[in-house]
C-alpha positions as a Markdown table, in Angstrom:
| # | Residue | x | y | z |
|---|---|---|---|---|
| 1 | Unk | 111.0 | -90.1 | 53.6 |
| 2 | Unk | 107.7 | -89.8 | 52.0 |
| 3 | Unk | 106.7 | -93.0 | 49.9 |
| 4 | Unk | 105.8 | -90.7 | 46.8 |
| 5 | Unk | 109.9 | -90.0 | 46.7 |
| 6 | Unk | 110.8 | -93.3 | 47.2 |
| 7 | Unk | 108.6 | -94.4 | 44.3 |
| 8 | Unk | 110.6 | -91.4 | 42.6 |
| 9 | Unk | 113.9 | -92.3 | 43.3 |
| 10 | Unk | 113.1 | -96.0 | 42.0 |
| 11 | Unk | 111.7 | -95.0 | 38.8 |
| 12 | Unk | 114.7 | -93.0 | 38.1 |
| 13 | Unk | 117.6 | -94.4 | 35.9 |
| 14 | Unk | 120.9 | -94.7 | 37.4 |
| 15 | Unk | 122.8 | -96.8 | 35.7 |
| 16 | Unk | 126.2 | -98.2 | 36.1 |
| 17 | Unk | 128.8 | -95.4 | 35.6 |
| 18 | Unk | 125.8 | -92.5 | 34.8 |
| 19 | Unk | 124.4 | -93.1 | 38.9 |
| 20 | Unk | 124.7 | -88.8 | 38.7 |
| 21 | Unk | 120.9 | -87.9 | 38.7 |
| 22 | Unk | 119.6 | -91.2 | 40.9 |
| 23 | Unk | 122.6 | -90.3 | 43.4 |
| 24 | Unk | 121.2 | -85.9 | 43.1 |
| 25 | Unk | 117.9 | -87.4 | 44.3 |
| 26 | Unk | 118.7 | -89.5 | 46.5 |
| 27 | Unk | 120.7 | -86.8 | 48.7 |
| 28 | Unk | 118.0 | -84.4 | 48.0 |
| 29 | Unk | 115.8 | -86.4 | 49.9 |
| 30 | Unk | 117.5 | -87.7 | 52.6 |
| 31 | Unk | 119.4 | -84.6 | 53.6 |
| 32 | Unk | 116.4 | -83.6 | 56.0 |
| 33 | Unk | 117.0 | -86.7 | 57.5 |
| 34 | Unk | 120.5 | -86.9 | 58.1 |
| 35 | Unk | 123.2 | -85.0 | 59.9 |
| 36 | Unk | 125.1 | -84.6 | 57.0 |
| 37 | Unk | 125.3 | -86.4 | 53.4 |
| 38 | Unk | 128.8 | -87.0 | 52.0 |
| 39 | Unk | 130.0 | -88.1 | 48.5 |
| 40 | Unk | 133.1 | -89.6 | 46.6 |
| 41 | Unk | 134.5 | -89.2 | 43.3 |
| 42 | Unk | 133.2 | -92.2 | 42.4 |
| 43 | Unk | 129.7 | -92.1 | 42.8 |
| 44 | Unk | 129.0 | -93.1 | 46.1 |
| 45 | Unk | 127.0 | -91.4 | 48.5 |
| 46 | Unk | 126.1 | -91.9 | 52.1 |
| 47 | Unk | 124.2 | -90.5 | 55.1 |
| 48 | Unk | 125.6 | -90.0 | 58.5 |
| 49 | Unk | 123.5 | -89.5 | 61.8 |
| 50 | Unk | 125.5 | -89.0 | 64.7 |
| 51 | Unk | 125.9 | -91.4 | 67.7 |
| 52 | Unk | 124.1 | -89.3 | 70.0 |
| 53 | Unk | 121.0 | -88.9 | 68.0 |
| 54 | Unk | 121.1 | -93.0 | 67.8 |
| 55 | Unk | 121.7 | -93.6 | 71.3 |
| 56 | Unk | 118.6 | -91.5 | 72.2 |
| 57 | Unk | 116.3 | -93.5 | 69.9 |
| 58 | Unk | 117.6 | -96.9 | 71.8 |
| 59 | Unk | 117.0 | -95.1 | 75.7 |
């Protein structure tokens, strides 16, 4: 992730019960990155890699 989106996702309001757009950005940006992006009904959001990808960083 590129610093310029970081800087984008900080300077984005989010706050407590209206996360919506922080959380949109968020997964837009870190989808490239991830093997998949998952969400919940109540606002959380999360990035997965999978255990082989990890293991061949640590070889």
């Amino acid at each position: 992730m590129k610093t310029k989106n970081l800087l984008e996702i900080l300077a984005t309001p989010s706050p407590s019960g209206r996360e919506r757009d922080g959380q949109r950005l968020w997964i837009k940006n870190v989808t490239p990155h991830a093997d998949r992006v998952e969400s919940d009904s109540h606002g959380n959001a999360w990035a997965v890699l999978e255990g082989a990808l990890i293991q061949r960083f640590h070889e």
